[in-house]
PyMOL commands that place a pseudoatom at each C-alpha (Angstrom):
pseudoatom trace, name=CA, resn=UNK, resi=1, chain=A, elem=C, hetatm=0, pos=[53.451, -55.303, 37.095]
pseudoatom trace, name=CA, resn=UNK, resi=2, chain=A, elem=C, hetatm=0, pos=[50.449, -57.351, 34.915]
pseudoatom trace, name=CA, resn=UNK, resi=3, chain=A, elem=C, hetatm=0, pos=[48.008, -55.162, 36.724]
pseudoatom trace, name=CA, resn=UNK, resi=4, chain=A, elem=C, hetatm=0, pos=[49.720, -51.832, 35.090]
pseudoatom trace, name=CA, resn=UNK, resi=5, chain=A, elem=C, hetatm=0, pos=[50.617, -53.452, 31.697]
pseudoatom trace, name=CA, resn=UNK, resi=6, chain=A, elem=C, hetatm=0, pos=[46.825, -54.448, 31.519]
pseudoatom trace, name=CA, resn=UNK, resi=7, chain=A, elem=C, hetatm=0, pos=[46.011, -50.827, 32.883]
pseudoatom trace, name=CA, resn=UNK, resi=8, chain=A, elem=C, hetatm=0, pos=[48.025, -49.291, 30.161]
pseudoatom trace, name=CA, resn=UNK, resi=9, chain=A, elem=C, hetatm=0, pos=[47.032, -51.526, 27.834]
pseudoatom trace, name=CA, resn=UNK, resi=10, chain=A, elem=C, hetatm=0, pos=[43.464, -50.561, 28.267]
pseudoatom trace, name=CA, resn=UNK, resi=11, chain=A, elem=C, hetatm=0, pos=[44.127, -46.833, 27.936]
pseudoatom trace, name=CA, resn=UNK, resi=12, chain=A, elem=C, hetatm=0, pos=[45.660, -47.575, 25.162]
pseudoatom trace, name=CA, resn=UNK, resi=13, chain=A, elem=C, hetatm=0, pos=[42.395, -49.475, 23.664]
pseudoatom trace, name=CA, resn=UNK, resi=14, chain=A, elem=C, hetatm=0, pos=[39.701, -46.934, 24.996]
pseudoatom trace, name=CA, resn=UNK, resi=15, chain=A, elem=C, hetatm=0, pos=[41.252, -44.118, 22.490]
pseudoatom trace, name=CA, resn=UNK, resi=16, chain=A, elem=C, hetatm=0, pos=[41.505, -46.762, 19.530]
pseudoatom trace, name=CA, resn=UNK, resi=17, chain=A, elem=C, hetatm=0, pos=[37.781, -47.560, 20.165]
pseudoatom trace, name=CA, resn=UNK, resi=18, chain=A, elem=C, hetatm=0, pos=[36.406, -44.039, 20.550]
pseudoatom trace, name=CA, resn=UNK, resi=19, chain=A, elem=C, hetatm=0, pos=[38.580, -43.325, 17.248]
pseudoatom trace, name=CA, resn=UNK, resi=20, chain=A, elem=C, hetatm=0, pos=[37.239, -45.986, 15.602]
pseudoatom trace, name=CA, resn=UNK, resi=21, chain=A, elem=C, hetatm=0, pos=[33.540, -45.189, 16.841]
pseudoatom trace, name=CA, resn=UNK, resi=22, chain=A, elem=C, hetatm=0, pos=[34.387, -41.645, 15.360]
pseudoatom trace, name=CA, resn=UNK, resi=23, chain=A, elem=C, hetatm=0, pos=[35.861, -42.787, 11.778]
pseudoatom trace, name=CA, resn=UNK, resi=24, chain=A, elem=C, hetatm=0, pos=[32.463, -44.442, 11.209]
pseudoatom trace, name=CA, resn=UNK, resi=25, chain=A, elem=C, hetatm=0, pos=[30.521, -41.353, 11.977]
pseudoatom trace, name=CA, resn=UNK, resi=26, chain=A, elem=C, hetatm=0, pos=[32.822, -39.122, 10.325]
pseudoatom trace, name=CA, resn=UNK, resi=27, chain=A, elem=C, hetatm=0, pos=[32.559, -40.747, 6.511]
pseudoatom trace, name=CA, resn=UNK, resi=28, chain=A, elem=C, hetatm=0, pos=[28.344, -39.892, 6.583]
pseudoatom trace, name=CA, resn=UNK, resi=29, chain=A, elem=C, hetatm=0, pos=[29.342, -36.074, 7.496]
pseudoatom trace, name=CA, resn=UNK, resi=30, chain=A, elem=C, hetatm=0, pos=[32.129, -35.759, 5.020]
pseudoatom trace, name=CA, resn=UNK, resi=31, chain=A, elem=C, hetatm=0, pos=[30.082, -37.635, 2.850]
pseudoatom trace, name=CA, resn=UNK, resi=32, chain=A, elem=C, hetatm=0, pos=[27.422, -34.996, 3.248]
pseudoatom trace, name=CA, resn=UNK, resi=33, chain=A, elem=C, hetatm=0, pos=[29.947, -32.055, 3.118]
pseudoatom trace, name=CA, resn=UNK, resi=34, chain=A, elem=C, hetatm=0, pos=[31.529, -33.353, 0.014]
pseudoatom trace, name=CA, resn=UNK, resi=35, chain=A, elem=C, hetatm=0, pos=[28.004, -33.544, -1.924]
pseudoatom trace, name=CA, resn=UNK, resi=36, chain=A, elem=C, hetatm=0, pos=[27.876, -29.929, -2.436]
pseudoatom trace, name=CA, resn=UNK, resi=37, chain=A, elem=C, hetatm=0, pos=[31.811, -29.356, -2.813]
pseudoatom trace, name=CA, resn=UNK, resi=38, chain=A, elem=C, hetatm=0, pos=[31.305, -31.641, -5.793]
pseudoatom trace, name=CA, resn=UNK, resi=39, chain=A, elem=C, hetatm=0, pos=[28.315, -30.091, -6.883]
pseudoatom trace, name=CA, resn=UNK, resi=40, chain=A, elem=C, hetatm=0, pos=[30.488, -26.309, -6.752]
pseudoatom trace, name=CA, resn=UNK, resi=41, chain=A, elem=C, hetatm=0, pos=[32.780, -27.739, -9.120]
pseudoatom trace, name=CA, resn=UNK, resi=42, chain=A, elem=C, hetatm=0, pos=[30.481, -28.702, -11.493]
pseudoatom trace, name=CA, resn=UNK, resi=43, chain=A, elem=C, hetatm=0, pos=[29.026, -25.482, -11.940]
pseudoatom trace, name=CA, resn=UNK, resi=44, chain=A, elem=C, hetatm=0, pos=[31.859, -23.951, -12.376]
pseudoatom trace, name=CA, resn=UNK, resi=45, chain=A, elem=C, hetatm=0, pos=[32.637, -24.987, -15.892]
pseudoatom trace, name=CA, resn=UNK, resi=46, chain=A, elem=C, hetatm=0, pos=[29.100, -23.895, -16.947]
pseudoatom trace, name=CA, resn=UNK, resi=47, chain=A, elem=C, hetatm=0, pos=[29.717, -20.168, -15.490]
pseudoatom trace, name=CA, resn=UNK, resi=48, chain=A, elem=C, hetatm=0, pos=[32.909, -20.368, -18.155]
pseudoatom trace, name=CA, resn=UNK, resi=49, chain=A, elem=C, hetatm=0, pos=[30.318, -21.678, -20.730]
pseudoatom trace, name=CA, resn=UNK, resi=50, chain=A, elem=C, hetatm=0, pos=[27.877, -18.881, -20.205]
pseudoatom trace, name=CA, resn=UNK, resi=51, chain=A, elem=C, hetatm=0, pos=[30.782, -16.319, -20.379]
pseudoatom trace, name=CA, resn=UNK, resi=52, chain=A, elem=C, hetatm=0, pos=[32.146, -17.879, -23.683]
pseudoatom trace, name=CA, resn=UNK, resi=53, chain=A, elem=C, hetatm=0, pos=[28.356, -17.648, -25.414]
pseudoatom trace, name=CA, resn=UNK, resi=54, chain=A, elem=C, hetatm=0, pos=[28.289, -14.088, -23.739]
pseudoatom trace, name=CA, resn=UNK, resi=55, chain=A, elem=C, hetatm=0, pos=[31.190, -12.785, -25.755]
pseudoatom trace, name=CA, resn=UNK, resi=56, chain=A, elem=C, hetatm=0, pos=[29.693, -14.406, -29.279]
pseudoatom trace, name=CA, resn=UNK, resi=57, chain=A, elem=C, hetatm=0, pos=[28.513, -11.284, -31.267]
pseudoatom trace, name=CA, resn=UNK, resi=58, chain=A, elem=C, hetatm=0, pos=[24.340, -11.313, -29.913]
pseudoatom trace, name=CA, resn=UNK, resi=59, chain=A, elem=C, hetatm=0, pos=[21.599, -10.111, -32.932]
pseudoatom trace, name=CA, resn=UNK, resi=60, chain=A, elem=C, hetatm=0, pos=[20.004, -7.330, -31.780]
pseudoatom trace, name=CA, resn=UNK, resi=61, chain=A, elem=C, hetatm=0, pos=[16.342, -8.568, -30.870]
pseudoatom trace, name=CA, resn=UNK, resi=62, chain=A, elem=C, hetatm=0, pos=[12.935, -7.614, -32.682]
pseudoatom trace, name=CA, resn=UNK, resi=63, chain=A, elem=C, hetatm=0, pos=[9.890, -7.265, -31.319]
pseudoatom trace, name=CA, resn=UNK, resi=64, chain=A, elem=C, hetatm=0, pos=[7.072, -9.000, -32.407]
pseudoatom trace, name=CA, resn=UNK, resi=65, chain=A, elem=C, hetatm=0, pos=[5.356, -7.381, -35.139]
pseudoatom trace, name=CA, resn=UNK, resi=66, chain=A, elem=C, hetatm=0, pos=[1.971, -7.840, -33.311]
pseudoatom trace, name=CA, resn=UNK, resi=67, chain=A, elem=C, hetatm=0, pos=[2.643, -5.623, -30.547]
pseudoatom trace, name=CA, resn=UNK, resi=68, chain=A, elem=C, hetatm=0, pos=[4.227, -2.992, -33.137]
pseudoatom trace, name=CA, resn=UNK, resi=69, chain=A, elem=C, hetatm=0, pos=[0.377, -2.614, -34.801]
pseudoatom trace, name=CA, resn=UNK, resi=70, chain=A, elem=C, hetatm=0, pos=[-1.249, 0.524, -34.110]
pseudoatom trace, name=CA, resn=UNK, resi=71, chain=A, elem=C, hetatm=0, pos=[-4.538, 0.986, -32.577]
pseudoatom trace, name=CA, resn=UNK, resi=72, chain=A, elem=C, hetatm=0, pos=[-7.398, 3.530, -32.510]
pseudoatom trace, name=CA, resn=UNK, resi=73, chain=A, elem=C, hetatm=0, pos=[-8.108, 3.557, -29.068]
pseudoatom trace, name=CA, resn=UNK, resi=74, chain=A, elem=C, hetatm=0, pos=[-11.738, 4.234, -27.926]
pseudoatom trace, name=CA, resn=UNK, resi=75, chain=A, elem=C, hetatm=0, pos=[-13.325, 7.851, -26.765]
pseudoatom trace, name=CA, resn=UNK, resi=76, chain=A, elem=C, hetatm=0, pos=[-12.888, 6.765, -22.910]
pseudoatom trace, name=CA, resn=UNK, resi=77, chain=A, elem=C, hetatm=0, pos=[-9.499, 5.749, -23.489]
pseudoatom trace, name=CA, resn=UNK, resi=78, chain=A, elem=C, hetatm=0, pos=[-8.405, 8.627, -25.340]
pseudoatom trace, name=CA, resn=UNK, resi=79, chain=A, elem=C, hetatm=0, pos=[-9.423, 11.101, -22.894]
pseudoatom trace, name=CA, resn=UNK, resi=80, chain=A, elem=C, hetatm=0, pos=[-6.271, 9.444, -20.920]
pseudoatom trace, name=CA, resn=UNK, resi=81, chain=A, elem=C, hetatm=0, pos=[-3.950, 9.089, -23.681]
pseudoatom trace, name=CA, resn=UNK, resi=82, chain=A, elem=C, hetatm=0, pos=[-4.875, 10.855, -26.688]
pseudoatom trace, name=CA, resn=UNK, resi=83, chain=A, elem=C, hetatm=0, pos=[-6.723, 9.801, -29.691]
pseudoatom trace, name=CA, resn=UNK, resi=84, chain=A, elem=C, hetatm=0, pos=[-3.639, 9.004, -31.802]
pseudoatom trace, name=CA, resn=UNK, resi=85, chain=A, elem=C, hetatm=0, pos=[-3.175, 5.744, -33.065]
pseudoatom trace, name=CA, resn=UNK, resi=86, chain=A, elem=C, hetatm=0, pos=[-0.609, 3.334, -31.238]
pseudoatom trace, name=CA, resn=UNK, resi=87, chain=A, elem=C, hetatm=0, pos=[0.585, 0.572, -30.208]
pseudoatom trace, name=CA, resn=UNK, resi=88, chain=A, elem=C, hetatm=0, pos=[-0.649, -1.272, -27.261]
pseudoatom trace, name=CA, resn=UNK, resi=89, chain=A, elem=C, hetatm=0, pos=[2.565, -0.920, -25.378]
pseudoatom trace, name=CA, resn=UNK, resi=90, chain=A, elem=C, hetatm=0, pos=[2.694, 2.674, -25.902]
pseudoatom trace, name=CA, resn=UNK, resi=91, chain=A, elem=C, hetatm=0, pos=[-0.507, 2.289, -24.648]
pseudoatom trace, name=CA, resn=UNK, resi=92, chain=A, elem=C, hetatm=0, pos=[0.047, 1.158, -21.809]
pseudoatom trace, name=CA, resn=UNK, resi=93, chain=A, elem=C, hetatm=0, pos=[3.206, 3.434, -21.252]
pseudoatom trace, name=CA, resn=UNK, resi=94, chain=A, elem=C, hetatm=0, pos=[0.773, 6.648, -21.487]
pseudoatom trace, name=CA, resn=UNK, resi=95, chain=A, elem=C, hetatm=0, pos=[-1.470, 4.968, -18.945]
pseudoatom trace, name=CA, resn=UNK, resi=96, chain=A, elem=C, hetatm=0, pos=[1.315, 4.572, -16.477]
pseudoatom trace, name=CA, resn=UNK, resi=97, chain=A, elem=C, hetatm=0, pos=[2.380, 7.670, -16.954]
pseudoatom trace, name=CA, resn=UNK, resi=98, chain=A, elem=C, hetatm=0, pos=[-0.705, 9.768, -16.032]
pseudoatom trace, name=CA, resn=UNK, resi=99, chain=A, elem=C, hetatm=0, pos=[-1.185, 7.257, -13.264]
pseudoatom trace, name=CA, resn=UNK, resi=100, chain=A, elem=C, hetatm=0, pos=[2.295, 8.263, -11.747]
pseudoatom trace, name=CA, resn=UNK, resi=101, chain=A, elem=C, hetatm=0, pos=[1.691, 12.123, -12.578]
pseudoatom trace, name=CA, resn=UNK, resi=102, chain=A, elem=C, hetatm=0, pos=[-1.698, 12.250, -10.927]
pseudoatom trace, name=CA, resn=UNK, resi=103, chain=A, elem=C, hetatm=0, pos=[-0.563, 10.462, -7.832]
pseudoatom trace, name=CA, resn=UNK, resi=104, chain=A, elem=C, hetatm=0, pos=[-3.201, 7.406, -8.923]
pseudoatom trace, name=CA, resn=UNK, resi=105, chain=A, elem=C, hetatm=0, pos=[-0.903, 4.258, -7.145]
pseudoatom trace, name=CA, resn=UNK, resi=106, chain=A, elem=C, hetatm=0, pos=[-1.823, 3.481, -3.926]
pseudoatom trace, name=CA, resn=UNK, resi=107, chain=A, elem=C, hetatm=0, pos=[0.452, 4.122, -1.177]
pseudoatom trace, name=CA, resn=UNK, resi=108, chain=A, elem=C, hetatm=0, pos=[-0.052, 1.023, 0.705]
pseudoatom trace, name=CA, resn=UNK, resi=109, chain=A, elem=C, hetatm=0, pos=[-0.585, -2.005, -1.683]
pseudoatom trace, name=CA, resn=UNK, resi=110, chain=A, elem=C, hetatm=0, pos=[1.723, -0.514, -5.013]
pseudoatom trace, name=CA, resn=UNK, resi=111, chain=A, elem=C, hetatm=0, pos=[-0.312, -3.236, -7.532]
pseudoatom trace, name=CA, resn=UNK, resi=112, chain=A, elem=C, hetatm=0, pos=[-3.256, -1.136, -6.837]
pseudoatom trace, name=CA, resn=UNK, resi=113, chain=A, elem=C, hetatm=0, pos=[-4.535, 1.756, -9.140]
pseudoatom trace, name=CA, resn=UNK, resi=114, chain=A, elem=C, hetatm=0, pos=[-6.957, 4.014, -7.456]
pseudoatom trace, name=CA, resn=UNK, resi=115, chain=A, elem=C, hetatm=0, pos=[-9.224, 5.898, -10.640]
pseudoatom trace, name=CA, resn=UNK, resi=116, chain=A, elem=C, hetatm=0, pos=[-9.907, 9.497, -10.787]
pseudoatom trace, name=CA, resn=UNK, resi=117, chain=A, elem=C, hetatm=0, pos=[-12.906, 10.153, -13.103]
pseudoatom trace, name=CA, resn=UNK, resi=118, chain=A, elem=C, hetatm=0, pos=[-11.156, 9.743, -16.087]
pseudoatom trace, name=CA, resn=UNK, resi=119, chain=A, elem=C, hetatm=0, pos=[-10.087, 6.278, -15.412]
pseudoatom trace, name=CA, resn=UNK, resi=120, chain=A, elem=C, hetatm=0, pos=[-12.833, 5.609, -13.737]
pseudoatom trace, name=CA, resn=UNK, resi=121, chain=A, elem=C, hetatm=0, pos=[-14.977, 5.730, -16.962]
pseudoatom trace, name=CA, resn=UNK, resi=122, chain=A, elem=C, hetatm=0, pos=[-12.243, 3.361, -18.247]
pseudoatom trace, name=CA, resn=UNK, resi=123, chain=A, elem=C, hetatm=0, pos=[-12.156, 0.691, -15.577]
pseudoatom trace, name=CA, resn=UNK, resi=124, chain=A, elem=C, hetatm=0, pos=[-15.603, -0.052, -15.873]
pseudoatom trace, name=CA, resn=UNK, resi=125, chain=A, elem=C, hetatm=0, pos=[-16.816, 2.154, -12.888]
pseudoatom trace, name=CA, resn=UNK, resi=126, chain=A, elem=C, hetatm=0, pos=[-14.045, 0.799, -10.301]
pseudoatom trace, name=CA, resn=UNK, resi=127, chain=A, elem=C, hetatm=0, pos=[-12.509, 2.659, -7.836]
pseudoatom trace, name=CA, resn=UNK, resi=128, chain=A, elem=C, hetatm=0, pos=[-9.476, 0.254, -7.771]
pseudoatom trace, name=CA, resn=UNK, resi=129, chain=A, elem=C, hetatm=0, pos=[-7.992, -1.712, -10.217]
pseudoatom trace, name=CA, resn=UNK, resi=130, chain=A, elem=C, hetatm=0, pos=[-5.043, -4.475, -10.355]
pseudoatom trace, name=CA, resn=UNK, resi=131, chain=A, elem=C, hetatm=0, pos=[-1.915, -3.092, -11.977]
pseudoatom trace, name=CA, resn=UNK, resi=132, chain=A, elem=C, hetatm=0, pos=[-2.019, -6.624, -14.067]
pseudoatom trace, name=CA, resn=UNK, resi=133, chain=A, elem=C, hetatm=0, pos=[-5.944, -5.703, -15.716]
pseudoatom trace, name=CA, resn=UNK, resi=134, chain=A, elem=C, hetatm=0, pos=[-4.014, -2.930, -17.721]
pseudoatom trace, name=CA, resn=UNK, resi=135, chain=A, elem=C, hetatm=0, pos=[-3.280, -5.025, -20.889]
pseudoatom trace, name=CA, resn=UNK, resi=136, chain=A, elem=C, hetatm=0, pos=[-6.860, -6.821, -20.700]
pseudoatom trace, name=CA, resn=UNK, resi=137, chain=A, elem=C, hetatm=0, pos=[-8.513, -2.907, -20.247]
pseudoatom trace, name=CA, resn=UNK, resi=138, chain=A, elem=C, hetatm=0, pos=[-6.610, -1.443, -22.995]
pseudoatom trace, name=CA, resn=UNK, resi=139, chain=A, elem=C, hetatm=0, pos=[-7.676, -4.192, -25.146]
pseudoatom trace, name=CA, resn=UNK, resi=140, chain=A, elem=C, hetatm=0, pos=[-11.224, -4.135, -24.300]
pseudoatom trace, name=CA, resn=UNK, resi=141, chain=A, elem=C, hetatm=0, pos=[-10.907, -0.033, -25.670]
pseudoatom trace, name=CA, resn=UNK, resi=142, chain=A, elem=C, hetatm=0, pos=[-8.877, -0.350, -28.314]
pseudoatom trace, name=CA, resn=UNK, resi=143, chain=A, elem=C, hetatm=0, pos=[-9.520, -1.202, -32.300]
for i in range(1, 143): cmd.bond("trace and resi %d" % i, "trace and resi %d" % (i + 1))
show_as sticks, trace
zoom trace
């Protein structure tokens, strides 16, 4: 009868000990699940203090008077866009426009402008141009 009562009493200690081996494992992962739990709740409260800034009455933005001056642009640039005075952004605007009616992006890499002969006299004498060298062209032919 000793042999079974230290039998049982071992079956009984192998689950406490694997539990036990298991309650020190299991605070580092709910430790590490509970990090961003926490971290969800914080941001909560600042989604319902963006919404309550939202709903304030917002002043309807001006532009900066510096991009508002108009410009006389140069002969090569008004054979693009007309010799009307304007701002830069309109500029910029007509530019994009006669690139996207004449077909001018290229098809593979979009940033790219491929120049007919009009633009081609503009850029310098490139066949391709960076969508991004727009502003520092038009400035270069502009006064």
């Amino acid at each position: 009868m000793a042999k079974t009562v230290k039998k049982a009493a071992a079956k009984k200690a192998a689950p406490k000990a694997a539990k036990k081996a298991v309650k020190k494992a299991a605070p580092k992962k709910a430790a590490k699940k509970a990090a961003p739990k926490k971290a969800a709740k914080k941001a909560a409260p600042k989604k319902a203090a963006k919404k309550a800034a939202k709903k304030a009455p917002a002043k309807k933005r001006t532009p900066n008077a510096a991009f508002m001056v108009e410009l006389k642009p140069s002969p090569t640039l008004a054979a693009v866009i007309g010799d009307k005075p304007a701002p830069r952004t309109e500029m910029i605007k007509k530019i994009w426009d006669y690139i996207k009616k004449n077909g001018l992006q290229d098809k593979t890499n979009k940033r790219m402008i491929n120049a007919d002969d009009k633009l081609r006299a503009l850029f310098a004498g490139k066949g391709q141009v960076s969508m991004f060298d727009l502003a520092k062209i038009v400035s270069q032919h502009v006064s």
